[in-house]
N, C-alpha and C positions, 0 to 999 in steps of 0.2 A: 419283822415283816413276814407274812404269810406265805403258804404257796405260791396261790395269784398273785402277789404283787411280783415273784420273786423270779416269775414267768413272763412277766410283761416286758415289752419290748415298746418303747414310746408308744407310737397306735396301733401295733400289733400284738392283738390277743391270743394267746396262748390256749386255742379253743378247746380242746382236751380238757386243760388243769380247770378250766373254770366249769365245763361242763360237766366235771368228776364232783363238782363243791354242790349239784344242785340233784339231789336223790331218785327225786322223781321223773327225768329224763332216761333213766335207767330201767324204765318200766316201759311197758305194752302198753297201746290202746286195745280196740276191738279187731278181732280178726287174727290175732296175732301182731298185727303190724305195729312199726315202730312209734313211742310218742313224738306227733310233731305239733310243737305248742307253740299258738301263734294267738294267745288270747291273752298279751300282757296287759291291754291295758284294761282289761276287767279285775287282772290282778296278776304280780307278779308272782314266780317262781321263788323260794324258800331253800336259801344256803344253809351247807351244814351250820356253818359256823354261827346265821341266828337260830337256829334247831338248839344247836349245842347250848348257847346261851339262854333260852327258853325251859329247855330242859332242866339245865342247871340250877334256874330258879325255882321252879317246883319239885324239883328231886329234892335239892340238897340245904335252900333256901326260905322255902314258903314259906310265907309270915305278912303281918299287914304292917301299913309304915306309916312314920310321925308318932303312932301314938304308946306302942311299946317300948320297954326300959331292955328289955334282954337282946341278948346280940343277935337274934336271927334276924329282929325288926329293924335293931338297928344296920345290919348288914343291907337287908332288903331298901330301906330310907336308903344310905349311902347310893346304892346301885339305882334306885326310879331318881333320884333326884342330878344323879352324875349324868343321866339318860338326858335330861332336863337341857344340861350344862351344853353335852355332846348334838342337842338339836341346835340350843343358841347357835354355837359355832358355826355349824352347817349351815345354815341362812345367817348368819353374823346378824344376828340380833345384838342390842346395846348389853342387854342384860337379861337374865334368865326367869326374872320377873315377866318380862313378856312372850314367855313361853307355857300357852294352856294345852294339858292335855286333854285329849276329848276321845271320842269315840270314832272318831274319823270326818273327813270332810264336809257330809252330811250334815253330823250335828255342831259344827263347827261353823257355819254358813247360818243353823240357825238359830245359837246362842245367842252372835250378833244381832240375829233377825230380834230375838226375844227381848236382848237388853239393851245393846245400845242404841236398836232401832225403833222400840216403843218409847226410850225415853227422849231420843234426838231428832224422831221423824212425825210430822203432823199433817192435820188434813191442807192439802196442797202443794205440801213438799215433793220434791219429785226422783225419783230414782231411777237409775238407767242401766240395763242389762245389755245382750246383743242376743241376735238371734241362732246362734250356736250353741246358748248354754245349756250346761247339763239341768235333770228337773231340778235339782238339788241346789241350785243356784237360779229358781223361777218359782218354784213353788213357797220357801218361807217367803218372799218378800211381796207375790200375790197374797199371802196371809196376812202380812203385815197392812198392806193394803185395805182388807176389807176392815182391818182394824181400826186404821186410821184416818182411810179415805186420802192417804197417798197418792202417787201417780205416778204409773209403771211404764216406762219410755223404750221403746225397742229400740236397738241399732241393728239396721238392715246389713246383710252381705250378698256379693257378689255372687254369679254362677261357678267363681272359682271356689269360690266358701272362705272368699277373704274379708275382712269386716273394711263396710265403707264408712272412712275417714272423715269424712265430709260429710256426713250424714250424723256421723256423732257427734261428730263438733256441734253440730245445730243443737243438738239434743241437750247440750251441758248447757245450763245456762245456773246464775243465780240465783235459780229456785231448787236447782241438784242439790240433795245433799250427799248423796250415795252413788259412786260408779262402781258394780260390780258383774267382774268380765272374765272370763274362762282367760288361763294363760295361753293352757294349749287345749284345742276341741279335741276330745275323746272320740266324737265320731268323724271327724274331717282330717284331724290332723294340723291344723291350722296353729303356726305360731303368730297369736296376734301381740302387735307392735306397743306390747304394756308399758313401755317408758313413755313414748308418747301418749298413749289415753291417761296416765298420771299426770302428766305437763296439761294436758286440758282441763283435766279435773280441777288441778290445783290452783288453775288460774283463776275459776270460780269459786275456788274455797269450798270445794268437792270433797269428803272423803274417799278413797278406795280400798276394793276389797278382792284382793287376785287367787281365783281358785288355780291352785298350783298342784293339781292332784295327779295331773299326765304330764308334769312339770321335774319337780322333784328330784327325779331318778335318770333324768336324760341331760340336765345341764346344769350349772351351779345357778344357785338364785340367792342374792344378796340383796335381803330387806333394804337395808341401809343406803345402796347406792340403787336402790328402787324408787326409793321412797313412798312403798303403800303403806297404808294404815292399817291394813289385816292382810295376811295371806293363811289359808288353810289347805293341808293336805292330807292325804291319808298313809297311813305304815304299809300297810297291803297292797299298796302301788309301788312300794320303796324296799320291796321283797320284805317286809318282816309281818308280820301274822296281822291277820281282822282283828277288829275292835280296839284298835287304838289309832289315835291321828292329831294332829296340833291345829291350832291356830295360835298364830300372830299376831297382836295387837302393839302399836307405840305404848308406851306404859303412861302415860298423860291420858290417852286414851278411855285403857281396859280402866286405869284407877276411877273413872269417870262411870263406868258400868255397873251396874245394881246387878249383882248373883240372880241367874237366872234360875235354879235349881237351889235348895235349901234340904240340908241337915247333914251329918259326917265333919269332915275336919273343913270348912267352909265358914267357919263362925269361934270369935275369941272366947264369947259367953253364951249361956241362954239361961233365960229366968222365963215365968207364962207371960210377963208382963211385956220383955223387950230380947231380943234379938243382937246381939255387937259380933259385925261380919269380921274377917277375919283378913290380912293381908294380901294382895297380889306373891303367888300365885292362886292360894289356896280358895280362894273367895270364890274362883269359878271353877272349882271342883269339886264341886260335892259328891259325896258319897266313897268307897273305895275304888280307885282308878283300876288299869288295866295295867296292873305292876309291869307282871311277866311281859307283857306287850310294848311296855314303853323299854325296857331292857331289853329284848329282841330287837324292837327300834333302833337303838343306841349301835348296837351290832348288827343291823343294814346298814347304818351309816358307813360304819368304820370298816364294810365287807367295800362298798361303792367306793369308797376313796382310796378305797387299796388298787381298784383297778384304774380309776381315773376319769373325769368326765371327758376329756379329750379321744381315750380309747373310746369312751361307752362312746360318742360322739361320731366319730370314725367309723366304727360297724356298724353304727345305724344306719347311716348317711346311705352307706354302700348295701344294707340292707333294701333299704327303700328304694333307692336311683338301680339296682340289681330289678328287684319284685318291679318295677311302676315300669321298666323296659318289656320285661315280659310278658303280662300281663295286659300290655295296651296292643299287644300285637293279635290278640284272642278277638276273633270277631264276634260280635255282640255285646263284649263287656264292655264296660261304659266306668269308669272312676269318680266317686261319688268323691271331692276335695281335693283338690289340683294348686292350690295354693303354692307360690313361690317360698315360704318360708314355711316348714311343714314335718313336722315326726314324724317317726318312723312308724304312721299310721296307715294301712293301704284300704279303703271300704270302698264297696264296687256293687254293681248287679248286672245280671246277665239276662239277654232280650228269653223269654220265654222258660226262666227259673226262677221260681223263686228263692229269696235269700235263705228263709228259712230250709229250704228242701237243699238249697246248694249246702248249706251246714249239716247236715245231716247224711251228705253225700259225702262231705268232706271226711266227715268223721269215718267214716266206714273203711275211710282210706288214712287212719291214723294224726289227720291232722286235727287238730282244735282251733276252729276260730271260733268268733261270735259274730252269730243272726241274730237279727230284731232290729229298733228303731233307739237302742242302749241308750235309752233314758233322754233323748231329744226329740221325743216328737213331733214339738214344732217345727225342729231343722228337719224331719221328712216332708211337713206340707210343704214346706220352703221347695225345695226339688221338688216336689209333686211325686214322690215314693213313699211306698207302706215300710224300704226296712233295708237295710243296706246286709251285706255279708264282709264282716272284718278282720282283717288278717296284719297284727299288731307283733312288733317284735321288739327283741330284747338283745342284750350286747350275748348273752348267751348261744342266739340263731347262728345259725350259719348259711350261705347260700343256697349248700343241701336243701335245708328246711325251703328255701324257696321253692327251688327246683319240685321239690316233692309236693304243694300246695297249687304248684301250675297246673303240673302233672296230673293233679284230683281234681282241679277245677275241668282240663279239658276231659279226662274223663265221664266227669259229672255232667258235661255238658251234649256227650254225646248219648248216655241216657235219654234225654228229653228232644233228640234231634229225631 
């Protein structure tokens, strides 16, 4: 057992030890001023402990894997493939066959798009999104679209930024072949009720597809008693480093997919003449993977389970119901995602700032959030705004960190008064 774990007390965080495991909270922003970082869900913060594991692997280990005989490769194989095992678990997958590594969320969303949905989706069939999703879950399946002359079905949501139910329901019908739905909205916060949009999918013989990318790191998620067909996430949401990220497929499924990418350890044989693809998992990874990454991975996981989803659950909770008391008391600001069931996501705008300038105001006073329309900006027409300002937290924050974010907000706000 770890430090962190050896500090934890049921849902009481031991905010020091855990704070002391993350490096770069030890550092300055601009001005001198302390870092206050409230931009998880663009990417989380990095423990020693996947540092140390990452490092490890290119200090004492680098080497490429499957295909070498000497013991660096075979060390490096042991370690991306135990990584492999260590995701199964984590979402309880059946087996570690339906565990692909990928590049993250992104391409992971459009692998799918590339193989299983040019070979399973045709003109008329029809697909259904909602109008939360991230681009990265609108743009491959508008492509697929013009490909196939599919048909792209919105599901609308309320002024809370809740997906309406009955609205989707209409949308599923026996020509669906495809439901695919943000778990949690990145920019709302919104936890939408994914066992239920599974139970309507299923009932029309729907596949589904759960982007679990703001998911991952705040709650446990178990394929199996999900029951979706894909879920993909990324590592760098799950504190371990960019460029690497899974998708999940049922294995009847992926073994049904035609390799969407070709050559590397992806294939049994090749002659000029023919081609013989190679097993699940290998078949949808071609090229050499993001070793170090998927080993890093492996040690987010095993950093997250040390503290507990219960804890990380517990200080977000009170992170968020803390910040959303605060902050609704500031006149002019207005909470962009109000959703009864809802992360520890808080995006807001203020009468007569804008988001971007409020970010930038923020910054000066050491905080970090994120301005802009963060890859939804459909969900901006939806509210009729150019860009919300968001302040995203982590079982790391503390109420400080709130305190200190209000603090720069009414600052920032008497600027422009």
């Amino acid at each position: 057992m770890n430090r962190v774990a050896e500090n934890l007390l049921h849902t009481k965080l031991d905010h020091a030890a855990i704070r002391s495991d993350f490096p770069i909270l030890a550092r300055q922003a601009r001005h001198g001023k302390n870092l206050i970082y409230l931009d998880n869900a663009a990417t989380t913060l990095k423990p020693r402990q996947v540092l140390d594991a990452v490092y490890d692997h290119y200090a004492y280990g680098a080497s490429n894997i499957h295909r070498g005989v000497h013991y660096l490769s075979e060390e490096a194989t042991r370690l991306y493939e135990g990584a492999r095992e260590t995701v199964r678990d984590f979402i309880n997958a059946r087996e570690t066959k339906e565990i692909i590594f990928t590049s993250g969320t992104t391409f992971a969303i459009n692998l799918v798009a590339k193989s299983w949905g040019r070979k399973n989706i045709s003109a008329g069939d029809e697909i259904v999104i909602t109008h939360m999703e991230h681009h990265a879950n609108i743009v491959p399946w508008q492509m697929l679209r013009e490909e196939t002359g599919c048909i792209l079905n919105i599901a609308p949501i309320n002024d809370r930024g809740e997906l309406d139910m009955a609205a989707l329901e209409s949308l599923i019908t026996p020509r669906t072949k495809l439901v695919s739905v943000v778990y949690t909205s990145n920019s709302l916060g919104t936890i939408n009720p994914v066992r239920d949009i599974i139970r309507l999918a299923k009932k029309h013989g729907s596949a589904v597809l759960l982007d679990a990318a703001q998911t991952v790191a705040h709650t446990k998620v178990d394929v199996q008693n999900l029951d979706c067909d894909f879920l993909v996430f990324s590592g760098h949401k799950l504190f371990a480093t960019s460029g690497v990220g899974v998708l999940y497929g049922k294995r009847a499924i992926l073994e049904g997919m035609p390799p969407f990418m070709g050559g590397g350890d992806m294939i049994k044989s090749v002659t000029f003449e023919k081609t013989t693809y190679a097993d699940l998992p290998a078949r949808l990874e071609a090229g050499t993977p993001a070793i170090g990454g998927a080993i890093g991975l492996a040690a987010a996981i095993g950093y997250v389970r040390n503290i507990g989803f219960d804890s990380i659950a517990a200080q977000e909770k009170d992170l968020l119901t803390y910040a959303t008391g605060l902050v609704s008391d500031i006149p002019g600001l207005r909470i962009i995602g109000t959703a009864a069931e809802k992360a520890a996501i808080l995006s807001f705008i203020v009468d007569g700032v804008h988001p971007h300038d409020m970010g930038s105001l923020l910054d000066a006073e050491g905080v970090a959030v994120r301005a802009g329309h963060h890859c939804t900006q459909p969900l901006m027409t939806r509210f009729k705004i150019p860009a919300t300002t968001r302040a995203s937290f982590s079982f790391y924050n503390t109420r400080a960190d709130v305190d200190a974010l209000v603090a720069a907000i009414k600052k920032a706000i008497e600027v422009f008064a």
